[in-house]
C-alpha positions in Angstrom: -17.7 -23.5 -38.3 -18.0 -21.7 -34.5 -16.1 -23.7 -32.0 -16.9 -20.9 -29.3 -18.9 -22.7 -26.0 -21.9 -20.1 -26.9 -24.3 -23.2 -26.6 -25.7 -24.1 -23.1 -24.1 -27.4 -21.7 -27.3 -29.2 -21.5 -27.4 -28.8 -25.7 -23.9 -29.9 -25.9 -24.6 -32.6 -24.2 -27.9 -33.9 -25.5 -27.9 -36.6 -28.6 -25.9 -34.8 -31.7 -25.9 -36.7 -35.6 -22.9 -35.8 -38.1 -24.1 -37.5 -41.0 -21.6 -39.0 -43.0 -22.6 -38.7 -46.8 -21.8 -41.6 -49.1 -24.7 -41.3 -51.6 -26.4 -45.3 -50.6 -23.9 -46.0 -47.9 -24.5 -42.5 -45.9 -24.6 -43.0 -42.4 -25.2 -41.1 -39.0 -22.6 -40.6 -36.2 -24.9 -40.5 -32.8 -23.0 -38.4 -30.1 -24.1 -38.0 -26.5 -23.9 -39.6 -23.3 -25.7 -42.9 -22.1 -26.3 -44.5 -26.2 -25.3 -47.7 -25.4 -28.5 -48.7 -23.9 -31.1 -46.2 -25.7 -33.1 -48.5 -27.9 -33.5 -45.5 -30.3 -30.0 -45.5 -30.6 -30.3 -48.3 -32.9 -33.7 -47.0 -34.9 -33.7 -47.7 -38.4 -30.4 -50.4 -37.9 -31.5 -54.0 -39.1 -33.8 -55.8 -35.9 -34.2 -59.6 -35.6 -32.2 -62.0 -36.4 -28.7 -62.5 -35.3 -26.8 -59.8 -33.5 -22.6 -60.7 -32.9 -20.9 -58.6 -30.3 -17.0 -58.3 -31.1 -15.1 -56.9 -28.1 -11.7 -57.5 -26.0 -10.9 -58.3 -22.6 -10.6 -55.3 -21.0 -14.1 -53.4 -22.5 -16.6 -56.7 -22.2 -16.5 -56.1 -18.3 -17.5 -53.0 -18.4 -20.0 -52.6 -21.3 -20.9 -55.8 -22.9 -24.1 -56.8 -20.6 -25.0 -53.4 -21.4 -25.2 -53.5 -24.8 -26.5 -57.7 -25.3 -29.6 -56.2 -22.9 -30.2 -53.4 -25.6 -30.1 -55.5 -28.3 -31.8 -58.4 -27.2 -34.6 -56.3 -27.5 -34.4 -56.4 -30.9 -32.5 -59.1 -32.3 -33.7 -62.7 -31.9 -30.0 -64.3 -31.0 -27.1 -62.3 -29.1 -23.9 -63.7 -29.7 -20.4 -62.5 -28.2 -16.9 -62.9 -29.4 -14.2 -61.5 -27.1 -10.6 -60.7 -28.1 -7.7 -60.5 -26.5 -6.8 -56.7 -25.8 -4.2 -54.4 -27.6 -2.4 -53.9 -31.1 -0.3 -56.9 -30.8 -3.1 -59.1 -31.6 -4.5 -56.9 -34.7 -3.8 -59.9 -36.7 -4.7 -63.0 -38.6 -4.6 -65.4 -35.8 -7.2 -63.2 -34.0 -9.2 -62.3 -37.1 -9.9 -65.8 -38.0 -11.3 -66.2 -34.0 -14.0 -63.6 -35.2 -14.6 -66.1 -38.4 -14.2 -69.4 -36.5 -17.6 -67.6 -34.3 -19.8 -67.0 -37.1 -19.0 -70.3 -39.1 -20.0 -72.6 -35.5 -22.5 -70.5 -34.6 -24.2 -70.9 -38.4 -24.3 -66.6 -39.1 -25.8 -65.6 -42.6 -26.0 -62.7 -44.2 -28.9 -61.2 -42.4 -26.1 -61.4 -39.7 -25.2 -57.8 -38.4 -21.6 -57.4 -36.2 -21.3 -54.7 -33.6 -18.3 -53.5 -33.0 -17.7 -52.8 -29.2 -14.4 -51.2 -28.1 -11.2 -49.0 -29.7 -10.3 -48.7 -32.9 -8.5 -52.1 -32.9 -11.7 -53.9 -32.3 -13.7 -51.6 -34.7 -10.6 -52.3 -37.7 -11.3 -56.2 -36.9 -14.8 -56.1 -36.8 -14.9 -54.1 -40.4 -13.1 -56.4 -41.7 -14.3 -59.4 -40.6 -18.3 -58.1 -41.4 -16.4 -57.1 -44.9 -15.1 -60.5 -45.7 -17.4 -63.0 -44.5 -19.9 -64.2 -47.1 -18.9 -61.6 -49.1 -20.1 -59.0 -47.1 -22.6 -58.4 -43.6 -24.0 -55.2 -42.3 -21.6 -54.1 -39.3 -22.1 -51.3 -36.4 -19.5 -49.0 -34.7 -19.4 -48.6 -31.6 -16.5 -46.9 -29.9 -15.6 -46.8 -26.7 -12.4 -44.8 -26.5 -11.7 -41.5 -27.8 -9.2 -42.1 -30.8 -11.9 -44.5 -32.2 -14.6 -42.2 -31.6 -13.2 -38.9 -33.3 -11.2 -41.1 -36.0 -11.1 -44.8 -36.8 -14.4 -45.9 -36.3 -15.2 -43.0 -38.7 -15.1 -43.6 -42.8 -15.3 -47.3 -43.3 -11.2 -48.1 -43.0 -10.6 -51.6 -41.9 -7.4 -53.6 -41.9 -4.9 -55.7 -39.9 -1.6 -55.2 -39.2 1.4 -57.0 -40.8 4.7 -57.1 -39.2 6.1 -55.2 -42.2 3.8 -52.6 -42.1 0.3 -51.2 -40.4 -3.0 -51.8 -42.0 -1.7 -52.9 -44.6 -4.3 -55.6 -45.1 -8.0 -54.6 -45.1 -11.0 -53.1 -47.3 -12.7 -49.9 -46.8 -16.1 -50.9 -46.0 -18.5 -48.7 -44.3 -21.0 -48.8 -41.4 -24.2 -48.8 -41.1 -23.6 -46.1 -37.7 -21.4 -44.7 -35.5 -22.3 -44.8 -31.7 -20.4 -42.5 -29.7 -21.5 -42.8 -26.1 -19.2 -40.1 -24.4 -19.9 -41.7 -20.9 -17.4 -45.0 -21.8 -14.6 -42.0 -22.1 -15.3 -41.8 -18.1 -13.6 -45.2 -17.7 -10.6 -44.9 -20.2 -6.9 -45.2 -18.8 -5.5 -42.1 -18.8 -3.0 -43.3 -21.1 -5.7 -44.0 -23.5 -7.6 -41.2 -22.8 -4.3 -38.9 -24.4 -3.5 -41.3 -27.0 -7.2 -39.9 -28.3 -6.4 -36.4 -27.6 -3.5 -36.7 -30.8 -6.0 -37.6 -33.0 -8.0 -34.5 -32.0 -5.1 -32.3 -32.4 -4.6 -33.0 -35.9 -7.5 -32.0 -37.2 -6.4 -28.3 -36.3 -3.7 -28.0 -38.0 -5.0 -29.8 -42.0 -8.2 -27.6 -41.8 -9.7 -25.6 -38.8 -7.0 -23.6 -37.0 -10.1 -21.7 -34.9 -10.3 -25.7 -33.8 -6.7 -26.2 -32.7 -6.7 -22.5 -30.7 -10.1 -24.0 -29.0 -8.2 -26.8 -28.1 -5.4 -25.3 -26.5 -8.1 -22.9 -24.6 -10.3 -26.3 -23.2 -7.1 -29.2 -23.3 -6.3 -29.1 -19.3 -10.8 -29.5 -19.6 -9.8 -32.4 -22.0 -7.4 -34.3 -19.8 -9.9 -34.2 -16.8 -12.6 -35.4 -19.0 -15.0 -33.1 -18.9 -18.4 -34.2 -20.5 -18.9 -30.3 -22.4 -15.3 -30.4 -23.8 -15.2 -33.9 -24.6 -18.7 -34.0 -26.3 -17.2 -30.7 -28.4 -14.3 -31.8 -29.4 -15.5 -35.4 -30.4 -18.6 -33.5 -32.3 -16.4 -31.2 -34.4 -13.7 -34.1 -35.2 -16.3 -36.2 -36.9 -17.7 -32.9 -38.5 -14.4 -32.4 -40.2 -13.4 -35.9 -41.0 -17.0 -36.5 -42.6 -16.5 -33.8 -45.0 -12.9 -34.9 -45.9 -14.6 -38.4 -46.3 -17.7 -37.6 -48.2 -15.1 -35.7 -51.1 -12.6 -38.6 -50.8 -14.0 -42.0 -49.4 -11.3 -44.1 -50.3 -8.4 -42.1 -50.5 -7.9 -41.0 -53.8 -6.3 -37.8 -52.7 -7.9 -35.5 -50.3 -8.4 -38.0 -47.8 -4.6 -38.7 -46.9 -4.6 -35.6 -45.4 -6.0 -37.8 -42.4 -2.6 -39.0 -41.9 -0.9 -36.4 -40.8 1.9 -37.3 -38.6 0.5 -41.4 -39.6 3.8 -41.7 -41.5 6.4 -41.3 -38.9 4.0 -42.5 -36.1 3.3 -46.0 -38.4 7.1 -46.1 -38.5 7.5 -45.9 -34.9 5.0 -48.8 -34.0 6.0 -51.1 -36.7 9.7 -50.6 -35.3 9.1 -50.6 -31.9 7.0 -53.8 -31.9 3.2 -53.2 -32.5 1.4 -52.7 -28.9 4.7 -50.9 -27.5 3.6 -47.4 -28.2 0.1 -46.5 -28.4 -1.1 -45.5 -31.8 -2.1 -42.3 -30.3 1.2 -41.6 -29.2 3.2 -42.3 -32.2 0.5 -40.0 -33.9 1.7 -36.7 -31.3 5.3 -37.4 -31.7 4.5 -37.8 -35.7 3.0 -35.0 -35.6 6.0 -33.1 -34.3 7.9 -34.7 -36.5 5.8 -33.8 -39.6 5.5 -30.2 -38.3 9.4 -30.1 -38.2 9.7 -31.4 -42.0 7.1 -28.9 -42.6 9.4 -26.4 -41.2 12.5 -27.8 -43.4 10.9 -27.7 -46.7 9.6 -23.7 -46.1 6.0 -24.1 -45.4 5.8 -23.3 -41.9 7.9 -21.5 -39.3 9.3 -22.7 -36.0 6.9 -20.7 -34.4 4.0 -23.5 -35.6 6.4 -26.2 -34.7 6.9 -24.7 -31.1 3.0 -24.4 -30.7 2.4 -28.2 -31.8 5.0 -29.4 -29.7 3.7 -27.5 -26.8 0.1 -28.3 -27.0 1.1 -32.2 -28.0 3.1 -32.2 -24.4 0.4 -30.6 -22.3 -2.1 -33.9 -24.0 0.6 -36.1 -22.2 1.9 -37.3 -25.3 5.5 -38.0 -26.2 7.4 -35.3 -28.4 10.6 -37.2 -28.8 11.2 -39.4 -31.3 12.7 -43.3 -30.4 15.7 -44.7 -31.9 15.0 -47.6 -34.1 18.4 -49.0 -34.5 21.4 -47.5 -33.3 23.5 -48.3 -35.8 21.2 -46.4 -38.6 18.6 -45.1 -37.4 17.5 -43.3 -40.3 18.1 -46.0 -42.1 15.6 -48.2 -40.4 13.1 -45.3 -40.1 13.1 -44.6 -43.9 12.7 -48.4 -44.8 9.6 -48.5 -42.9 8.2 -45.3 -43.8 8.6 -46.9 -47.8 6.1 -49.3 -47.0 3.5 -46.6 -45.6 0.6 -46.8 -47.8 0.9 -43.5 -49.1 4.2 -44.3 -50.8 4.8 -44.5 -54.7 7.1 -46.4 -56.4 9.3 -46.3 -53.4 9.4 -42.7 -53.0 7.8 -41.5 -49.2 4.9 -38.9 -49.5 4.4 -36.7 -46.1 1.3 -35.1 -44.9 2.7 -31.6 -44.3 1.4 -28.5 -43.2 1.0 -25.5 -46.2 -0.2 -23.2 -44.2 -1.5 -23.8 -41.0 -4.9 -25.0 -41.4 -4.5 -26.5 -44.5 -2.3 -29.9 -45.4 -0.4 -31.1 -48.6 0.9 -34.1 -49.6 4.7 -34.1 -51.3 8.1 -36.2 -51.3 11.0 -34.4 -49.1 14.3 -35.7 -50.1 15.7 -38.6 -47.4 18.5 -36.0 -46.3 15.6 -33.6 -44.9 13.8 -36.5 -43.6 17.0 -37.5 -41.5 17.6 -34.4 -40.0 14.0 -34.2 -38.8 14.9 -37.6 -37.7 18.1 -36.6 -35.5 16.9 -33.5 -34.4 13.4 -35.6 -32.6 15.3 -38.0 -31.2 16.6 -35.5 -28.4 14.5 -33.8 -25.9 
């Protein structure tokens, strides 16, 4: 697909759909600025009844009167439940609050959970609207960048555990995806780059004309501008919702989502969830995963170099933590075993074969260790 900016800004920014195709559980992705309090935002969703707004701490200030005023238009009962903020509570203890909100406030299944924050809150909120009675329509609505170009995207829902990241969950689709570009305005900048890694990788497993218009527009990126931002989410969902639509719940094709997810779940599970953003241990996976790419033939350093350069200029970190200095690849391979994509024990890496297109193989731990050493200096 073009990437080039040949499109006036006022298009780009006007109200885009990427439909996600599922056969009965399709669904639209809305993208543009100023959704969250369009009534037509919400045409076509389920109206009356009982609405329940799940959000955290730090996005209820900001957006949460905005969106009860838009759907009180429509739903008969608002409700709220807000969360404490960050990846430390993705949890059980902070699930059940979500349960303990519908069981008091007497929620059936004509129920229907909206979603309002990151990709923590949107993982909750799936699988919360998965679980209770069995099942109740749910509504994305991401409000920073990683969420909207990746996890509210494709029906992935899960806790942590503290032996290994989402490992608990159900895939379990949406009803829609709301993507109001105007909540990126108010994103830490922290936040804001943590997103940008989840752009990156879609350049490198299947549009490399992608990744070189990213590296044209990333200092437009980091400064938040509304035409690059509304590109860039636009063409992230187009190429996750074809990768989805082949592969819902990742059967095969699918995994290539997860590329740099192996060593980036390693570093959050050993760092202590919350300590590095997910977003970050994506970039510096990614480095990592472009290295062993490197190691087992299937890219050159040249690739690696380009990554590594274009992950830096996102503000993202390229080196790699130490986990345990006594054995530090050691403790990095013992968590990687548990990733999901793992087999009988036996690690399977996202890696790049060639640029533009991913893979999925084994690399023998002695490769993976060296990759290890080598990205823990700068």
């Amino acid at each position: 697909m073009d990437t080039t900016d040949s499109r006036s800004a006022d298009s780009q920014l006007s109200p885009q759909r990427v439909r996600i195709d599922l056969a009965e559980r399709s669904y639209d992705i809305l993208i543009g600025a100023g959704l969250l309090g369009r009534e037509d935002s919400y045409e076509g969703l389920p109206a009356g009844g009982t609405a329940v707004i799940v959000t955290n701490t730090v996005v209820a200030p900001l957006y949460l009167d905005r969106l009860t005023a838009t759907l009180s238009r429509r739903h008969t009962r608002v409700l709220h439940v807000v969360l404490p903020d960050g990846e430390a509570h993705k949890d059980w203890q902070t699930l059940q609050l979500i349960f303990d909100a519908l069981l008091a406030s007497a929620c059936d299944r004509k129920t229907v959970l909206y979603a309002l924050g990151g990709g923590v809150i949107g993982d909750m909120t799936g699988f919360a609207a998965a679980s209770y009675m069995r099942g109740v329509p749910f509504v994305q609505v991401p409000t920073t960048l990683l969420a909207q170009v990746d996890s509210s995207v494709g029906g992935k829902t899960a806790i942590n555990h503290p032996q290994g990241k989402n490992m608990i969950g159900a895939f379990y689709q949406p009803l829609r995806v709301i993507c109001d570009l105007e909540t990126l305005q108010t994103l830490p900048d922290r936040e804001l780059s943590a997103g940008l890694a989840e752009v990156i990788k879609y350049g490198p497993i299947a549009d490399m004309a992608f990744l070189a218009w990213i590296e044209d527009h990333i200092d437009a990126l980091v400064r938040r501008d509304p035409v690059a931002l509304a590109q860039a989410v636009k063409r992230s969902c187009e190429i996750k919702a074809l990768v989805v639509g082949q592969d819902e719940r990742e059967s095969g094709l699918r995994a290539i989502l997860n590329f740099g997810h192996t060593f980036g779940h390693a570093i959050e599970a050993g760092m202590g969830y919350g300590a590095w953003l997910h977003g970050e241990a994506v970039g510096c996976g990614m480095v990592m995963a472009a290295r062993l790419s490197e190691a087992l033939g299937r890219v050159d350093s040249r690739f690696v170099s380009r990554l590594r350069s274009l992950v830096e200029r996102a503000g993202l970190p390229c080196v790699a933590p130490v986990l345990d200095p006594d054995d530090n690849a050691g403790r990095w391979l013992s968590l990687m075993r548990v990733d999901k994509k793992a087999e009988a024990g036996e690690i399977r890496f996202v890696v790049i074969d060639p640029p533009g297109r991913a893979v999925m193989c084994p690399a023998p731990d002695a490769t993976v260790a060296r990759v290890i050493a080598a990205s823990s200096h700068a």
